[in-house]
N, C-alpha and C positions, 0 to 999 in steps of 0.2 A: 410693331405689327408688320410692317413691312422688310424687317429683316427675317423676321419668321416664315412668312408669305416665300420671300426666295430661297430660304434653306432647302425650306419644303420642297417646292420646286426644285430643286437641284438635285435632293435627295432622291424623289421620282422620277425624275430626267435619266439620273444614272441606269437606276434600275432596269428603265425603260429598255435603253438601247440594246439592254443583254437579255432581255425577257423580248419571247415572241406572242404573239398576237393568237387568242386560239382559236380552232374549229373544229369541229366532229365532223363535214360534209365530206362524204365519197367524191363531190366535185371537185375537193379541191388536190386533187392527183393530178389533173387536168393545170396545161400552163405552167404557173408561177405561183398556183393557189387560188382560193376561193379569196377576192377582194373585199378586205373586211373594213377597210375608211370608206366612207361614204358621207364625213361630214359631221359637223358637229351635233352634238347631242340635241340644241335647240333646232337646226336645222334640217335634222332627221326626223324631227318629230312634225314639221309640216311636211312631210314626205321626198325630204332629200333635198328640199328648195334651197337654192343659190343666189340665186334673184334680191332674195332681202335682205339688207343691209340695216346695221345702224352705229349709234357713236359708242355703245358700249361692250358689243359683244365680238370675238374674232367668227368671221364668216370665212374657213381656212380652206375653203373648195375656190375662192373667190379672190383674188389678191389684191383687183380695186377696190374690192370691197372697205382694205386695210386705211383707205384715204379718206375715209368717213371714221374716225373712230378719234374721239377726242379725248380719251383716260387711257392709262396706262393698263393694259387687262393679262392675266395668269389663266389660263384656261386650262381642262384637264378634260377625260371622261372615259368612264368604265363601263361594260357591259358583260351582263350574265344571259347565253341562250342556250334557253333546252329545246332538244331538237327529238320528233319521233320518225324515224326511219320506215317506209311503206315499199315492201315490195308484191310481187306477184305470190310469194311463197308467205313472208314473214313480217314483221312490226320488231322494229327495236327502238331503244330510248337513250340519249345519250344529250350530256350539257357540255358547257365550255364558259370561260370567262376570261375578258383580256382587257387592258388598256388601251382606247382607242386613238387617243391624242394626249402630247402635251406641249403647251404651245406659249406667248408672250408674243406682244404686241405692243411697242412705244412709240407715241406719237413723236415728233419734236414741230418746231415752229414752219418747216417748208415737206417734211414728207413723215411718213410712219413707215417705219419698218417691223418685223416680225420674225421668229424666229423660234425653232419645236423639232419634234419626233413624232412621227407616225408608225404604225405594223400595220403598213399597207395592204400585206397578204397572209397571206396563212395557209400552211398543210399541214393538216390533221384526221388522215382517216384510217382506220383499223376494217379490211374486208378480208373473207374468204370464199374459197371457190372450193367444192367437192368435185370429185369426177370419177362415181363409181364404175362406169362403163367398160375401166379398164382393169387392168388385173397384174401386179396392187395396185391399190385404190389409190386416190392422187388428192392430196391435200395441198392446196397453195394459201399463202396468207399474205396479204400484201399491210404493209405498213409507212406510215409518210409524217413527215413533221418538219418544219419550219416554217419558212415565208418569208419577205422584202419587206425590211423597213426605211421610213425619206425620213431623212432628216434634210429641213428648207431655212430657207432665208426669202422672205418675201418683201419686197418694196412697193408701197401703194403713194398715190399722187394725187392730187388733185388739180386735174389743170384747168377748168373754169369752175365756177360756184357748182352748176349742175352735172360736170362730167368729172368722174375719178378714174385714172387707169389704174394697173398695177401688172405686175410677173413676178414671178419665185421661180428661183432653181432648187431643184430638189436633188442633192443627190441617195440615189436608192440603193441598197446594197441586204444582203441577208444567204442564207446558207438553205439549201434544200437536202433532204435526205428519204430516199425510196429503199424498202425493204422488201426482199418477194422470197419467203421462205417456201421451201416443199417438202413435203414430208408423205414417205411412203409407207403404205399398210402394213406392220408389222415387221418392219425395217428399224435395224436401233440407229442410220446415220442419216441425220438430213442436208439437206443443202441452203446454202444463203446466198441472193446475191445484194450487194449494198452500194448505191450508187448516190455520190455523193456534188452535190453543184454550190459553189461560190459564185454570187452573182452581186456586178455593181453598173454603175453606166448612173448617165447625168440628164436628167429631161427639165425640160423650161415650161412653165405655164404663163400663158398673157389675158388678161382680161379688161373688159372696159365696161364702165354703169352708167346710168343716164339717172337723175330723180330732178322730176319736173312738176310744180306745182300747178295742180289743173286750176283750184281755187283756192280760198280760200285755209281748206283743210285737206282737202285729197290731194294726194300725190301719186305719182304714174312714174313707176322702176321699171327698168330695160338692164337685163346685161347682154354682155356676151364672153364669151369664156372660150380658149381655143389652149389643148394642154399637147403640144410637137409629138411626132412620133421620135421614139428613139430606141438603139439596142440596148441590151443587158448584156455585157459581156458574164460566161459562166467556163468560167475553169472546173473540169470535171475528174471526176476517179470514178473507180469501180472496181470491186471486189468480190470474190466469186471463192467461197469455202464451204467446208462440212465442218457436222459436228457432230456430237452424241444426243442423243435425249437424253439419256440414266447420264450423262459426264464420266463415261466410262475412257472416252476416247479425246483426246484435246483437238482433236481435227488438222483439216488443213485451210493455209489460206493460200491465195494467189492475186495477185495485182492483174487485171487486164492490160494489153497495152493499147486504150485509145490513141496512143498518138499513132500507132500504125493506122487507125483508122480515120483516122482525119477527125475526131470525137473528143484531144484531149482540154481544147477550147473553140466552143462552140460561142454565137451569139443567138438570143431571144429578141424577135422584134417587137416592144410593144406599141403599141400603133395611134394614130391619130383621134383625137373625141373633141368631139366641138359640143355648146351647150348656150340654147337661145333662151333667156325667160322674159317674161312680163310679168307686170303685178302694180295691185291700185290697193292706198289703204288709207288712213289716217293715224298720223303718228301719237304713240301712245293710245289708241285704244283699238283698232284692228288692221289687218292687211288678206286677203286673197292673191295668190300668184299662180302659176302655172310655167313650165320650164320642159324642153325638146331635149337630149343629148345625144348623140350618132356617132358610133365609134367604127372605125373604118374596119376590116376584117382582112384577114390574111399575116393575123400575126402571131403572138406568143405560143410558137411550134418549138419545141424542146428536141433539140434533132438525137438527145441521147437516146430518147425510146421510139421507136417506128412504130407508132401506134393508128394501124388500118380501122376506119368508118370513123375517124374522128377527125372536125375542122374547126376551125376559127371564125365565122363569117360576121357580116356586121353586125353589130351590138346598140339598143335603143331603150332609153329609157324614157319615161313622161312622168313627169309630179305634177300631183295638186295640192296645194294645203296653203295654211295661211294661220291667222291667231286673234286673239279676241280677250280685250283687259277691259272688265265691266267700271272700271273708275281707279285710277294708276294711283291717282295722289289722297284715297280712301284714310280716314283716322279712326274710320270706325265700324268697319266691316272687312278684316282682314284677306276673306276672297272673292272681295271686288279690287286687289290690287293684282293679285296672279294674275300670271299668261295663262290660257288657255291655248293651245294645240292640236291642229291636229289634218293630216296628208293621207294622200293616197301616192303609194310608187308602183308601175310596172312595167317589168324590163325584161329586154331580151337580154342574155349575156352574149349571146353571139356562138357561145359552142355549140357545139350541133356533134352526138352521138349518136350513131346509125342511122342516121338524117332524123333525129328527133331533137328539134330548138332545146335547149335549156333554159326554160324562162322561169323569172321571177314575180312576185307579188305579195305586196305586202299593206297592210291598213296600221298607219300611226297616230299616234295620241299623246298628249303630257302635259304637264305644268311647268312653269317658271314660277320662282318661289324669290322673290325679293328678300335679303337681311343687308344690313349697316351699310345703308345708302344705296351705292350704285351696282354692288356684288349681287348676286344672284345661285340658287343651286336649281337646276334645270335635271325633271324626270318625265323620263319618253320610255313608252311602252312600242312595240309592235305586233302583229299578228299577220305570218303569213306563210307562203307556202313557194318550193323551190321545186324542179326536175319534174318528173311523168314517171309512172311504173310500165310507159311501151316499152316495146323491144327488151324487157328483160331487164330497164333500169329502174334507179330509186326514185319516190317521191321523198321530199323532207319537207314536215309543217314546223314551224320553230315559232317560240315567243320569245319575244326579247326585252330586258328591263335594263334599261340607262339612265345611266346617273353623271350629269357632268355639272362642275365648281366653274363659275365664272365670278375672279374676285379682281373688282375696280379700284384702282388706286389714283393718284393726282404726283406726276414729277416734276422737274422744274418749276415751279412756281415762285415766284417772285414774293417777298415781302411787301405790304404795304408801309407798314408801320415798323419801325424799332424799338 
């Protein structure tokens, strides 16, 4: 079982790291991409909380977390969101599905370490712009795809019974590519330009937990989570051709010279985020939490496009949610052993288009599902809603359905007997 267990894992591992993460949001042109980790599939279903820890599951927002964790655990998680597009004029409809994590977790006898793949970001948007006013008429079509993925090493500790620390370095790397075709009325040649970013850079996360028993049964979680700012280095091109429509004509292409412009490596700053939670529960049958995060502002500005009425400014998220197991060790009412779930997230991302916040909101829900002992298959639904149709931009309502594998194994283990 447990050779199978790692193939597997290995086999998706690979995949991973060459598959990118996906989206359909026009937001995510902006930056580095629309940030699509946000935490494990059990953790997203109480609305992104951090805060809760325990000895079976990896909590991969959290690295102290890792110093509570007493089995061996293989973690994964997928998600499928359809997304409908609202603007001032039109409604469109558009889905996406990607790999969110995959991750391991070994304890040994003085620390646990961890180690995984994330598709941190993603660009994925398909827009066009008309502009009858002129004469011909002016067709632009903008096109985007990639995003940054970490791959981490995370170390967690325990240095008294009630405190565990932990940090991960992640390093993050991934490929961006922007497309802005135009096309004239009744013109058989159009034009392309395609600009293309390599982007890698090293950031550290530190975090530290508190769990204290008030009594008998209740306990009282504290973290704190602080993830460094640092840059993306992005080595960039750009390409600037025509071509036919009917393929009458093969075109031309042309290389730009960023390095005349100081453009042909650029850095992305991404920036500081701190994360305060609290939380009271009893183990094995509920917990409530609640968690702050504040991300600093003035950063992930992509100096290859000058793009005027758009900022960075601080970015704030807040969670609530928590879980609730009507009887764990049940033999005879199969869901009174499920987790129940379920959070509220709402956050600012911090961008701001034509001075209009880009906030987020969402209401989450799910189940943990116990099989063969300490494994678990964990399903989280969302519903919520992204951006404003002011000034001319998109609203997007999205639902989203995850599904993530948490399977527990037992290593080192000593013999008693021969």
């Amino acid at each position: 079982m447990k050779k199978t267990l790692v193939n597997l894992f290995l086999l998706i591992f690979s995949f991973s790291i060459f598959s990118q993460s996906g989206t359909s949001s026009p937001y995510s042109f902006y930056g580095i991409g629309s940030k699509t980790f946000k935490g494990s599939i059990d953790n997203r279903s109480m609305g992104g909380l951090s805060v809760y820890t325990d000895s079976i599951h990896l909590n991969l927002t959290n690295p102290a977390s890792f110093s509570q964790l007493k089995r061996v655990n293989y973690s994964m998680g997928i998600t499928y969101d359809d997304l409908t597009f609202k603007s001032e004029n039109a409604n469109e409809n558009s889905n996406s599905s990607n790999v969110n994590y995959l991750a391991v977790g070994i304890p040994t006898k003085y620390f646990t370490f961890g180690f995984g793949v994330i598709p941190q970001t993603s660009v994925g948007y398909l827009l066009e712009n008309n502009d009858e006013s002129v004469n011909p008429a002016i067709i632009d079509r903008f096109r985007g795809e990639g995003g940054v993925n970490t791959v981490f090493l995370t170390f967690g500790f325990k240095v008294f019974k009630k405190i565990g620390v932990g940090f991960t370095t992640n390093y993050e790397f991934g490929n961006l590519t922007h497309f802005v075709n135009r096309y004239l009325e009744d013109v058989e040649l159009a034009t392309r330009l395609e600009s293309n970013s390599s982007l890698s850079g090293i950031n550290n996360v530190f975090s530290f937990l508190y769990r204290e028993k008030i009594n008998t049964k209740l306990s009282l979680h504290a973290t704190y989570i602080l993830s460094q700012e640092f840059d993306l280095v992005s080595t960039n091109k750009q390409t600037l051709s025509t071509y036919s429509l009917n393929n009458s004509y093969a075109g031309d292409t042309e290389q730009i010279d960023l390095n005349s412009l100081g453009l042909d490596k650029t850095e992305i700053i991404v920036p500081k985020s701190q994360t305060i939670g609290l939380g009271l529960g009893v183990d094995t049958k509920w917990f409530l939490g609640a968690e702050f995060e504040e991300t600093d502002g003035g950063g992930l500005n992509n100096k290859l496009f000058n793009l005027e009425n758009v900022d960075f400014k601080k970015g704030t998220r807040f969670s609530f949610g928590g879980f609730y197991i009507p009887k764990f060790d049940s033999f005879t009412n199969f869901f009174s052993t499920l987790v129940y779930r379920a959070g509220l997230r709402i956050e600012d991302s911090g961008l701001s288009i034509q001075n209009q916040a880009i906030k987020e909101f969402g209401f989450n829900f799910g189940v943990g599902i116990p099989f063969r002992g300490f494994s678990n298959v964990n399903l989280g639904f969302e519903i919520g809603k992204r951006g404003t149709t002011n000034s001319g931009l998109i609203e997007e309502n999205f639902f989203s359905i995850r599904l993530g594998m948490s399977l527990s194994d037992l290593w080192f283990v000593k013999n008693k007997y021969n």
